[in-house]
C-alpha positions as semicolon CSV with decimal commas, in nm:
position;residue;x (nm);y (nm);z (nm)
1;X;8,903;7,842;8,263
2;X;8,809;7,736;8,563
3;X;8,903;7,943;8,936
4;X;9,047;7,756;9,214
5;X;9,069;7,851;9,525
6;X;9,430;7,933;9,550
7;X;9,420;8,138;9,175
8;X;9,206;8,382;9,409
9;X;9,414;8,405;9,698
10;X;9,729;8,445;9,468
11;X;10,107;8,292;9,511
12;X;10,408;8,439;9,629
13;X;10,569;8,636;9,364
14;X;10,890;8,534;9,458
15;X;10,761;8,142;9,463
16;X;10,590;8,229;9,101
17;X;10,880;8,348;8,951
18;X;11,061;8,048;9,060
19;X;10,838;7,788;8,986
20;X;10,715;7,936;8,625
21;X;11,104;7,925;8,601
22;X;11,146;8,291;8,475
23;X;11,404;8,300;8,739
24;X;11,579;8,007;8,830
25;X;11,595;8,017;9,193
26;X;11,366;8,182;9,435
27;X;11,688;8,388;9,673
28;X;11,744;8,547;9,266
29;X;11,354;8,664;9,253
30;X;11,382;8,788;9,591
31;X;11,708;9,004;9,539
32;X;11,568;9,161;9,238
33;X;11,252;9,265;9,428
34;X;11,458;9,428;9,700
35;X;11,666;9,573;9,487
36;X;11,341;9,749;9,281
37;X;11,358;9,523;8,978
38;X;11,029;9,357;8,987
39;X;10,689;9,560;8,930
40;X;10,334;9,405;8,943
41;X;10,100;9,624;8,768
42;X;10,322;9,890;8,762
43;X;10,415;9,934;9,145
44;X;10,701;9,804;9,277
45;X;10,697;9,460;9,447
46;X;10,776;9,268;9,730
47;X;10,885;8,895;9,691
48;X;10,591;8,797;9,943
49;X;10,333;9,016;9,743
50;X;10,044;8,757;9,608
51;X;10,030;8,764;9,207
52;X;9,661;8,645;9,066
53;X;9,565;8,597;8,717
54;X;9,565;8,867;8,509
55;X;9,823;9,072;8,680
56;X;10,126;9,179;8,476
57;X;10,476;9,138;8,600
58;X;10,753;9,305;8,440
59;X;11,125;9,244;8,552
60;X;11,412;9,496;8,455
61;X;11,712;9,291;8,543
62;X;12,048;9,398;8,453
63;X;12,079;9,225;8,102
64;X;11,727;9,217;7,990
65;X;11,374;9,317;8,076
66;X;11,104;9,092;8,038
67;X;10,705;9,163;8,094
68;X;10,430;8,862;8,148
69;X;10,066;8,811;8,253
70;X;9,975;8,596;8,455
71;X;9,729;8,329;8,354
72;X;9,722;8,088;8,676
73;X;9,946;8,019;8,972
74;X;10,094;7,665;8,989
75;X;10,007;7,440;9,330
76;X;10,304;7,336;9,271
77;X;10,658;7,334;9,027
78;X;10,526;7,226;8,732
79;X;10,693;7,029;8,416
80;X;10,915;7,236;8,232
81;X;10,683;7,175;7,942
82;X;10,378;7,258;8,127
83;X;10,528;7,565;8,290
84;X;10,405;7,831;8,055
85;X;10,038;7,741;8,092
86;X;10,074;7,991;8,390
87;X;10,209;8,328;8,202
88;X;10,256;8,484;7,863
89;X;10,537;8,666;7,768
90;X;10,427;9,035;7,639
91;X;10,786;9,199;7,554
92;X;11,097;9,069;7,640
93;X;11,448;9,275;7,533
94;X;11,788;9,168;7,579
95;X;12,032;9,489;7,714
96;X;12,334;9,550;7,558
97;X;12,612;9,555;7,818
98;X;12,876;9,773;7,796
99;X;13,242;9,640;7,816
């Protein structure tokens, strides 16, 4: 795979999360990141933190936890059907709420 110029200067994880829709709006992606949520690489991160290829992102959200690489950042939102040419899910685990 070719490297562009913007896979080395990274994306917004906040704008990533958004437009690889693994969250479905970007305010959502920032909240969890405040709120200590959202680790890249095992450190907690900020929604303006760049992600690059090959970083792993794992969000523990109230009802589940999901973990992803990243394989490229999009210019731009793609297609829903092209969307996951830009991470790979490694675990994802629904939490049992209780009532």
């Amino acid at each position: 795979m070719k490297v562009t110029g913007s896979e080395r200067c990274g994306l917004r994880l906040d704008l990533f999360l958004k437009r690889c829709g693994i969250l479905k709006r970007r305010t959502w992606a920032q909240e969890a990141c405040e709120r200590g949520m959202v680790f890249v690489d095992g450190r907690k991160a900020k929604p303006s933190m760049l992600v690059r290829p090959g970083q792993r992102v794992l969000l523990d959200l109230v009802d589940r936890t999901i973990e992803v690489e990243v394989l490229g950042v999009p210019p731009k939102a793609p297609a829903r059907g092209e969307r996951e040419k830009y991470y790979r899910i490694l675990s994802e685990r629904t939490k049992v709420l209780p009532l």
